[in-house]
N, C-alpha and C positions, 0 to 999 in steps of 0.2 A: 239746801241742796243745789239750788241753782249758783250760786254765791261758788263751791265747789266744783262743778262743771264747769262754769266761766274759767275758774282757775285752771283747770283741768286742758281745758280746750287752748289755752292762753299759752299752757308749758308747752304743748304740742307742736303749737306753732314758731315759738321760740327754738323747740329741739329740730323741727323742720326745716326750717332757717339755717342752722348752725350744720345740720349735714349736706345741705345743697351747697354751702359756701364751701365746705370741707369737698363735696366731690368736685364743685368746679374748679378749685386748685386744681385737685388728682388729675383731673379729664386733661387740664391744659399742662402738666406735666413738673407743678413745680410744686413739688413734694420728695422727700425722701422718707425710706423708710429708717424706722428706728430698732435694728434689730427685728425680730418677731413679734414686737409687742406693738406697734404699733404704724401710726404715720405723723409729720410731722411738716404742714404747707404753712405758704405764704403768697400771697396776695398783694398788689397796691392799684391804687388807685387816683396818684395825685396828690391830695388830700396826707395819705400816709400810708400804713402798711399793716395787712392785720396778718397774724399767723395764729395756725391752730394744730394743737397735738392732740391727737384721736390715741388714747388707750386701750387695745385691745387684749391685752393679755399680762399676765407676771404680778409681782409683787405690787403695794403701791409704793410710787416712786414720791423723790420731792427734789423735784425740777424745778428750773428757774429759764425765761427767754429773755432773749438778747436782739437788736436789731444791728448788723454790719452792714455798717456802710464805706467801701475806701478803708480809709483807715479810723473814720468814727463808729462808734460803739455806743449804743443806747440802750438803757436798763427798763424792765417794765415796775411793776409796783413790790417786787421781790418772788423769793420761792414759793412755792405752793405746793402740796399734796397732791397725786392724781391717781385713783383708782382703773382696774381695767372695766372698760363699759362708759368710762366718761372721756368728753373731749373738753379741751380750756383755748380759750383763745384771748387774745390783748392787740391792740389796735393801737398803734405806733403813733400817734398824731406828730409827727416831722416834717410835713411837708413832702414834696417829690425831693428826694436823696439824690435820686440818676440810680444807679445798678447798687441793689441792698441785697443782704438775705437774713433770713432767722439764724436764729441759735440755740437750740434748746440742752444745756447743762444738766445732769443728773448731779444734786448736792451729794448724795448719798456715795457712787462710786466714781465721782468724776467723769465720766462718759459726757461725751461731747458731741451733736447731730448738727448737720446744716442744712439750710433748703438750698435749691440751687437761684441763683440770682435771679431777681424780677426789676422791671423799671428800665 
């Protein structure tokens, strides 16, 4: 039972995590939305650049992110499923780019979202 709890207390804190970094995108402005269903930031830090799509609503989708840079384009580990209620995010390790943004592709209908430039 305690073995449980730990784990319990563990995800909480990991999803606690993950909606702070998600609202301090939002706060600072570099987010766009995705249609109704969702949001869809980016972040960097030097180091690289994480982005996260928060699903809120509609079918599941199977989307795929992108990191733009200029005229370079960097792939994450490929498509993924996402349900409404979850958020996914991927940490770009590149380095500082100078001025990048996300990409996030719908495989399913083509639709294509940007964040607005960070860096």
């Amino acid at each position: 039972m305690k073995r449980l709890a730990a784990v319990a207390a563990s995800a909480a804190v990991l999803t606690a995590g993950m909606s702070f970094a998600s609202s301090t995108a939002e706060a600072a402005g570099w987010c766009s939305s995705v249609g109704s269903a969702g949001s869809f930031c980016i972040t960097g830090n030097g180091d690289g650049y994480n982005v996260v799509y928060s699903k809120w609503s509609g079918n599941p989708a199977y989307v795929d992110f992108n990191l733009v840079c200029g005229s370079d384009r960097y792939g994450d580990d490929g498509a993924f499923w996402i349900s409404a209620g979850q958020s996914r995010s991927y940490y770009f390790a590149v380095g500082d780019r100078g001025r990048c943004h996300g990409q996030l592709i719908d495989r399913n209908n083509g639709g294509v979202w940007n964040t607005p430039d960070v860096g």
